[in-house]
Backbone as a ProteinNet text record, in pm:
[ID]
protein_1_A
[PRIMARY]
XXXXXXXXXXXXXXXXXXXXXXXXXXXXXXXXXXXXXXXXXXXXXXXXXXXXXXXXXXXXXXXXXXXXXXXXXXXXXXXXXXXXXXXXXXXXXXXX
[TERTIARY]
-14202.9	-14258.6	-14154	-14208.9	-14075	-14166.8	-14086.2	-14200.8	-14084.4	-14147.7	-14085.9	-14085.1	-14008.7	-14061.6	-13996.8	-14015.9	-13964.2	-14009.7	-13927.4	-13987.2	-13916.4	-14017.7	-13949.5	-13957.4	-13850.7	-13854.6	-13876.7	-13933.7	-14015.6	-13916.5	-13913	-13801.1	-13869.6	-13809.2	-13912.8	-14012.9	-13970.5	-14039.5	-14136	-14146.2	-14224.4	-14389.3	-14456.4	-14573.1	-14676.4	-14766.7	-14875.8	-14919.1	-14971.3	-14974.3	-14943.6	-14790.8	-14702.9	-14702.6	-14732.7	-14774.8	-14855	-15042.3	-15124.1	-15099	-15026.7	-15061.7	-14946.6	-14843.4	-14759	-14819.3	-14909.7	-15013.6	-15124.6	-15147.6	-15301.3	-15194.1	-15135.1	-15005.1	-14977.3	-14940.6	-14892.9	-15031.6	-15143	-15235.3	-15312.1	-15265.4	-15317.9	-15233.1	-15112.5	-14992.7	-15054.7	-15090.1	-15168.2	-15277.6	-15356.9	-15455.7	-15374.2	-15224.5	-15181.2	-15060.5	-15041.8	-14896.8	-14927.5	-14931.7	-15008.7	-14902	-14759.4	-14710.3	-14727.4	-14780.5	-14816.8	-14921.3	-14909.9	-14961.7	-15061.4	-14991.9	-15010.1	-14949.3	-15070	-14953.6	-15030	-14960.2	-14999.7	-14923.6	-14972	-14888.4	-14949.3	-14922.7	-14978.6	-14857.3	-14916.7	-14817.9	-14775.1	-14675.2	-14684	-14767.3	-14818.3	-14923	-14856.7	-14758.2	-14692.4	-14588.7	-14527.9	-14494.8	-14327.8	-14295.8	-14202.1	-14068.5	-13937.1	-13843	-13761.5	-13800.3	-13681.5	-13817.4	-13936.6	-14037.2	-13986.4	-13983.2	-13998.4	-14151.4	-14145.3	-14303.8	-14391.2	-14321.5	-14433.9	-14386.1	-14450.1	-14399.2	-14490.6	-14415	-14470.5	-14441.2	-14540.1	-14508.1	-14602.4	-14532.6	-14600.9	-14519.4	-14569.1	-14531.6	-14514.3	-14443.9	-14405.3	-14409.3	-14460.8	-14395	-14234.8	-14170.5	-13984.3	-13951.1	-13820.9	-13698.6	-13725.8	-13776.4	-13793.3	-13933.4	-14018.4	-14150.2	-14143.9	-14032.5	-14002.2	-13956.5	-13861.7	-13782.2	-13835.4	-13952	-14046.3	-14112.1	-14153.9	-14237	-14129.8	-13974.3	-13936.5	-13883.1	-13866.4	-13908.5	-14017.7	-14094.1	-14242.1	-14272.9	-14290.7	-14319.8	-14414.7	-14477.9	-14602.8	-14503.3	-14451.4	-14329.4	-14242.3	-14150.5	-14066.1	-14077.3	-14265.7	-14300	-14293.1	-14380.5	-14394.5	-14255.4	-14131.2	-14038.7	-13989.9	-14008.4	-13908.4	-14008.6	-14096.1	-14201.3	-14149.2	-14119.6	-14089	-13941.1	-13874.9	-13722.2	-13728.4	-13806.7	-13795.4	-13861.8	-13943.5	-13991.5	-13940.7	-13834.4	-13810.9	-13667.1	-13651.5	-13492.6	-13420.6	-13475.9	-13466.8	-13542.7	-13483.5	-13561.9	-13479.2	-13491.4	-13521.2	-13554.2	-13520.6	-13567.9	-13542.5	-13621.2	-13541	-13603.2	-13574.2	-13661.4	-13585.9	-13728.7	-13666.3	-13791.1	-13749.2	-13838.7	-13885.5	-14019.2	-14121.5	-14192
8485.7	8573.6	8596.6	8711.3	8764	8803.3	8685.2	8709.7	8852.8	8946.4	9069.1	9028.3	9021.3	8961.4	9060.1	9163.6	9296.1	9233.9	9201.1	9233.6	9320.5	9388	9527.6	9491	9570	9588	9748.3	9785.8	9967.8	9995.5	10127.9	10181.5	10192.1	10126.4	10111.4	10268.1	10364.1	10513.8	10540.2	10420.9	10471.8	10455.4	10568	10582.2	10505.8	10518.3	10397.6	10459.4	10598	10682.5	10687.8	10662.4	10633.9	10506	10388.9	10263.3	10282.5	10321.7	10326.8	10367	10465.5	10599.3	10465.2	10461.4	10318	10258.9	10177.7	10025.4	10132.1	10271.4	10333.9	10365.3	10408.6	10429.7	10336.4	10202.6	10078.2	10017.6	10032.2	9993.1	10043.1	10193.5	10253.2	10182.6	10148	10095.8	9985.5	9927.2	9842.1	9893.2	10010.9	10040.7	10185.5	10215.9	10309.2	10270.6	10109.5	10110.8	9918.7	9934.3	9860.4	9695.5	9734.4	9644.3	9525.1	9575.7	9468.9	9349	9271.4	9153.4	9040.1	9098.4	9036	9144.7	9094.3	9237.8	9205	9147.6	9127.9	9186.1	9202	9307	9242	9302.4	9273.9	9267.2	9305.6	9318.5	9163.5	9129.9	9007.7	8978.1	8872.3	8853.7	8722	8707.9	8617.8	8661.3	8722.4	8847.6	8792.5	8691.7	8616	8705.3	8638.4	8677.9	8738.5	8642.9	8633.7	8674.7	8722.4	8833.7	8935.1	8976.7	9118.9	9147.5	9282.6	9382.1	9410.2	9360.5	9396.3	9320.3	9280.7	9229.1	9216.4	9192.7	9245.9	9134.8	9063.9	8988.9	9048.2	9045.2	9106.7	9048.1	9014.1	8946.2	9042.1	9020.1	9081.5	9005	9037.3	8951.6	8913.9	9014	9007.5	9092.5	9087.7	9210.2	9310.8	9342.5	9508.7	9556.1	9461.3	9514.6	9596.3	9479.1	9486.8	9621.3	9629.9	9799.3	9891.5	9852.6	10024.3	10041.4	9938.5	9950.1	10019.5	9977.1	10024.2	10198.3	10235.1	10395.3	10455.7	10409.2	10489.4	10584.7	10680.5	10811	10755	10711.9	10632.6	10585	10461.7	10362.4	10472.7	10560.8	10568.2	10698.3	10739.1	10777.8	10744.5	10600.2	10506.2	10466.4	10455.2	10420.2	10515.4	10650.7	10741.7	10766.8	10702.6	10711.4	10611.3	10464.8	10379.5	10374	10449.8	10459.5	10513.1	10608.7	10687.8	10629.3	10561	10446.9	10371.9	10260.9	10124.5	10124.6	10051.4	10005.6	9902.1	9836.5	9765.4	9718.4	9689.4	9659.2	9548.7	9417.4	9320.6	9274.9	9260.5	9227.2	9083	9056.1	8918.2	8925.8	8889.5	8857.3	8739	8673.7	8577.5	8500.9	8442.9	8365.9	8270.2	8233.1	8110.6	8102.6
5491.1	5592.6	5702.1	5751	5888.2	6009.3	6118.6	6233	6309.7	6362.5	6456.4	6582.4	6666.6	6844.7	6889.4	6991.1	7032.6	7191.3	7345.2	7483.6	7520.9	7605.6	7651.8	7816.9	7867.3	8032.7	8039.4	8148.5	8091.6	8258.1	8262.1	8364.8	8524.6	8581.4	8758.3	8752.4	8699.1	8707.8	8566.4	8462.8	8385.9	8417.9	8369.2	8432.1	8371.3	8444.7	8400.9	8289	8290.4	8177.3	8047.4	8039.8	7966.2	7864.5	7993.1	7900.4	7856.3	7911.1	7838.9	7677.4	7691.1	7535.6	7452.5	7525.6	7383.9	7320.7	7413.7	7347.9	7268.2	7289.1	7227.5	7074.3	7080.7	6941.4	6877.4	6965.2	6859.9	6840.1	6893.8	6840.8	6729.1	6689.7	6559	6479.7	6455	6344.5	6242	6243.2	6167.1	6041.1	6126.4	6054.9	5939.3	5977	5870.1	5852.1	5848.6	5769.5	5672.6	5622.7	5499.6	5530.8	5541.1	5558.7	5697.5	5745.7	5866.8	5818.6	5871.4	5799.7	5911.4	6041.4	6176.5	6285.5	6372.2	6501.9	6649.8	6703.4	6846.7	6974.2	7072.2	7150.2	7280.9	7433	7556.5	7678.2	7767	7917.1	7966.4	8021.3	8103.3	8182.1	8198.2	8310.6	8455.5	8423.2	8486.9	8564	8503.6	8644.1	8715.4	8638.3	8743.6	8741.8	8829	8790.3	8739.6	8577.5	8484.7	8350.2	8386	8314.9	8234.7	8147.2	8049.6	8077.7	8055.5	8118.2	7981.9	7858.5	7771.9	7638.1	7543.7	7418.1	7275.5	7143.9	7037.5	6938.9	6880.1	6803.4	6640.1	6513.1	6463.5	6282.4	6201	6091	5970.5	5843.1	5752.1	5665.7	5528.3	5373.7	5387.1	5374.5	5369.7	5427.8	5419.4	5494.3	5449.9	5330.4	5224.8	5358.1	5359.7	5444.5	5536.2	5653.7	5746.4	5827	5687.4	5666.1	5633.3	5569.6	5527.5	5646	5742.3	5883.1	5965.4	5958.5	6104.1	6030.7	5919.3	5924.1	5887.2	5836.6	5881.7	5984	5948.1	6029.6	6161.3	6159.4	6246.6	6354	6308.1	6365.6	6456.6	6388.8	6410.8	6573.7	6562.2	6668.6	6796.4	6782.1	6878	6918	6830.9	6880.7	7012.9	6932.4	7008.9	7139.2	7148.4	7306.6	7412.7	7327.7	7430	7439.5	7371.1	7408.1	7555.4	7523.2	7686.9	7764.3	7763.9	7894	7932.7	7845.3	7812.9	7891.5	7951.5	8027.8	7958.7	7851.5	7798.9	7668.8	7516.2	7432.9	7351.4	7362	7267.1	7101.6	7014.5	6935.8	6909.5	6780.6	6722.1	6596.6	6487.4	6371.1	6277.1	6254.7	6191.4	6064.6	5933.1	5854.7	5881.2	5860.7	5871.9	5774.4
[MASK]
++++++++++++++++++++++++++++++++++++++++++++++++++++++++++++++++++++++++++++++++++++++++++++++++

């Protein structure tokens, strides 16, 4: 299995608006891309410092999965939404 961990920092000017419709988008992904297996998402609530403003933890069978999720037409929407919000994007992936 392949866990996905994505935190994002969103741009001092992105709108509240903006977040809403991300999380309403990455929250359809699950229900039309077969390869997801697990998918959790949510804002920081802790707020500190050394905080990222939003993050994505979300599991895969293998690397082949992984890769049909990150071009998926669906995916590759949501991507190009929080590119333009995001000041910052994170990943990591790794097997468990």
């Amino acid at each position: 299995m392949i866990k996905h961990v994505i935190v994002i920092k969103f741009k001092p000017d992105a709108s509240e608006e903006d977040k809403k419709l991300f999380e309403e988008m990455l929250g359809k992904l699950p229900s039309v891309i077969p390869e997801i297996k697990g998918f959790l998402f949510g804002r920081d609530v802790v707020r500190s410092e050394r905080s990222y403003d939003f993050a994505l933890v979300s599991d895969f069978e293998d690397l082949k999965a992984l890769e049909r999720y990150r071009v998926h037409p669906e995916h590759v929407k949501v991507l190009q939404h929080v590119r333009a919000i995001a000041e910052q994007i994170i990943a990591v992936d790794f097997e468990f």
